[in-house]
C-alpha positions as CSV (number, residue, x, y, z in Angstrom):
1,X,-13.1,0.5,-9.8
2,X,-11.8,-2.9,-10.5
3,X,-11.9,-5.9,-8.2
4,X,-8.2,-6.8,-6.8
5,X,-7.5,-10.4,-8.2
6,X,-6.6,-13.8,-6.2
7,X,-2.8,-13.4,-7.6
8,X,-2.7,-9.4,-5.3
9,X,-3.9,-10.9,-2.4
10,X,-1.3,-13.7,-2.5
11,X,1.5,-11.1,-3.3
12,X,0.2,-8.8,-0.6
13,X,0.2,-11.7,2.3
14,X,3.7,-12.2,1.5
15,X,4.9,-8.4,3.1
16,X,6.2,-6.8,0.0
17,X,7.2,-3.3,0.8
18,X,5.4,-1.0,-1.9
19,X,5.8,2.0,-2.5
20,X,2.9,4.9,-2.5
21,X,3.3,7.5,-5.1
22,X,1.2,10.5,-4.4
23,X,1.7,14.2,-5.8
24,X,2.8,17.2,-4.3
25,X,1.1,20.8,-5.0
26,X,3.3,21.6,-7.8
27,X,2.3,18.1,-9.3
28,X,5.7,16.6,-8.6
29,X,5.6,12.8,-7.3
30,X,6.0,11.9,-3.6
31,X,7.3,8.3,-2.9
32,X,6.8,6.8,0.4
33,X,8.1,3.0,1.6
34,X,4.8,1.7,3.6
35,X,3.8,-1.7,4.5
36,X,0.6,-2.4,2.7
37,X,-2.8,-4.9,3.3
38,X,-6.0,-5.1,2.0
39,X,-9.5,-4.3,3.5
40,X,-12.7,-5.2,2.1
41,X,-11.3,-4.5,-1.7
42,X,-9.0,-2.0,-1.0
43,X,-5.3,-1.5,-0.4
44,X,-4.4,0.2,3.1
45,X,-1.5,1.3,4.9
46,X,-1.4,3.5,8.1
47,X,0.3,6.6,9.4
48,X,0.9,7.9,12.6
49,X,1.1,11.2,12.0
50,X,-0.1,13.8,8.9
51,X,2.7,13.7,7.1
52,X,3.3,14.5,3.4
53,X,1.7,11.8,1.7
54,X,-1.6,11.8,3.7
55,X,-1.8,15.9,3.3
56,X,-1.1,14.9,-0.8
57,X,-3.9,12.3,-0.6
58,X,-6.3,14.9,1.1
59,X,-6.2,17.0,-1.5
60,X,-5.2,14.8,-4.5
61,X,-7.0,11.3,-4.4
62,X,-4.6,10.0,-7.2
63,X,-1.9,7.6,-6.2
64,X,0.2,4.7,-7.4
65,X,1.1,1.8,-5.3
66,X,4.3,-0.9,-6.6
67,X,6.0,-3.6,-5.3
68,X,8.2,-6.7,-6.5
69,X,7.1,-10.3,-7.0
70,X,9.0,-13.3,-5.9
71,X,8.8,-15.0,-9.3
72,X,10.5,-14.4,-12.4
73,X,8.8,-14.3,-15.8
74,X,10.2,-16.2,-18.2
75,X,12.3,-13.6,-19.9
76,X,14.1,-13.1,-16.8
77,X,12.7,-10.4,-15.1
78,X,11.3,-10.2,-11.4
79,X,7.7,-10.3,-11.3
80,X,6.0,-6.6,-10.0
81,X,2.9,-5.2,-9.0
82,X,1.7,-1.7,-9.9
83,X,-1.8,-0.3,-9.1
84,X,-3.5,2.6,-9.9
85,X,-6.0,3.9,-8.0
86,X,-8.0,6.7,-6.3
87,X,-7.1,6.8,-2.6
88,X,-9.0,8.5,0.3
89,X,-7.7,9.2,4.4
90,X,-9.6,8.1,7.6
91,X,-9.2,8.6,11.2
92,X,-8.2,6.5,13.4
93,X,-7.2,2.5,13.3
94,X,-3.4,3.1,12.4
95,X,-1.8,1.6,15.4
96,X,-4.1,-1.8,15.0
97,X,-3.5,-2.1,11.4
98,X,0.4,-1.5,11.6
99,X,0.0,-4.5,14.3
100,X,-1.6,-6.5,11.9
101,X,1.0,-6.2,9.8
102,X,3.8,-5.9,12.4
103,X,3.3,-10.1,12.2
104,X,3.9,-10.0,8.8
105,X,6.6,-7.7,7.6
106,X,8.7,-8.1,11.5
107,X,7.7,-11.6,13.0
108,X,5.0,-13.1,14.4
109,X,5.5,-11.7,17.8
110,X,6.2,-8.3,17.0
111,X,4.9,-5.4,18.7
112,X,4.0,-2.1,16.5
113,X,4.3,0.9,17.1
114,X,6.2,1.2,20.2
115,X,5.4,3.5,23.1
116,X,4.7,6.2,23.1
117,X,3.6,6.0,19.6
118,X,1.3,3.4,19.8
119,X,-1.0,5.9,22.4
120,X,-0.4,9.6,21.0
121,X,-2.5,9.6,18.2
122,X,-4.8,7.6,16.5
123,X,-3.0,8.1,13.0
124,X,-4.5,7.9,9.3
125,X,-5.3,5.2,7.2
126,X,-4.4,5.8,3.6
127,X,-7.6,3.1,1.1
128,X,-6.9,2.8,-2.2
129,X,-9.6,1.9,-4.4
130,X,-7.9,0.4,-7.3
131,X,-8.6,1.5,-11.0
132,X,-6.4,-0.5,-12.7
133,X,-3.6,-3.3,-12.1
134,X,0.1,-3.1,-14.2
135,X,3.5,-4.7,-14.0
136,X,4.7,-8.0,-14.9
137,X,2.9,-10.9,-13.3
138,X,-0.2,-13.0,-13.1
139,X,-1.7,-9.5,-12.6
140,X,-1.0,-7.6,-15.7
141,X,-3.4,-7.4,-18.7
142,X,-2.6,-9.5,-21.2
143,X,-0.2,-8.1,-23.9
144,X,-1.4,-8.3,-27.6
């Protein structure tokens, strides 16, 4: 697994929505919009409920995760983030973590999930371990 770098964490405190690619049973992609932090090494976004992408992760750990940069490379081109990685689900936590986040992808005082949400279940965190980092940005490998 590789170590997410200084220049992820600084892209990921900004709020970028990424977007989670996991795979279907018939191997076709599933994209989902999520909000997205980090946990001790790991990228993590929540669910409130089972949907597709966290039945796709249950029984296919392989995932992509993208989102844009604010800077542009010299060529032009907005900077952005893709990582590849193996993810795993846990129980429990999603409504704390999407309040974590609620502060900074809504505001400072924001409050998420609302009621009744919030109390119904206790939701599914998606962690990706990270195998490799793509894109254009401080994060990509070096092109020879």
């Amino acid at each position: 697994m590789a170590t997410i770098p200084q220049s992820v964490h600084e892209l990921v405190a900004t709020g970028p929505y990424a977007h989670l690619t996991t795979l279907n049973a018939d191997g076709s992609p599933q994209v989902s919009v999520v909000w997205v932090g980090i946990e001790n090494d790991e990228l993590v976004c929540a669910h409130m409920g089972v949907w597709q992408k966290v039945k796709n992760v249950r029984r296919d750990p392989r995932v992509s995760i993208s989102m844009l940069g604010h800077q542009k490379n010299p060529m032009g081109l907005l900077e952005h983030l893709v990582v590849y990685g193996q993810a795993r689900i846990t129980e429990g936590g999603a409504a704390d973590l999407l309040q974590r986040l609620a502060h900074i992808y809504i505001g400072p005082s924001a409050v998420f999930p609302p009621e009744p949400y919030r109390s119904s279940s206790p939701g599914f965190i998606t962690r990706i371990q990270p195998v490799r980092f793509a894109g254009v940005g401080p994060w990509a490998p070096a092109q020879h």
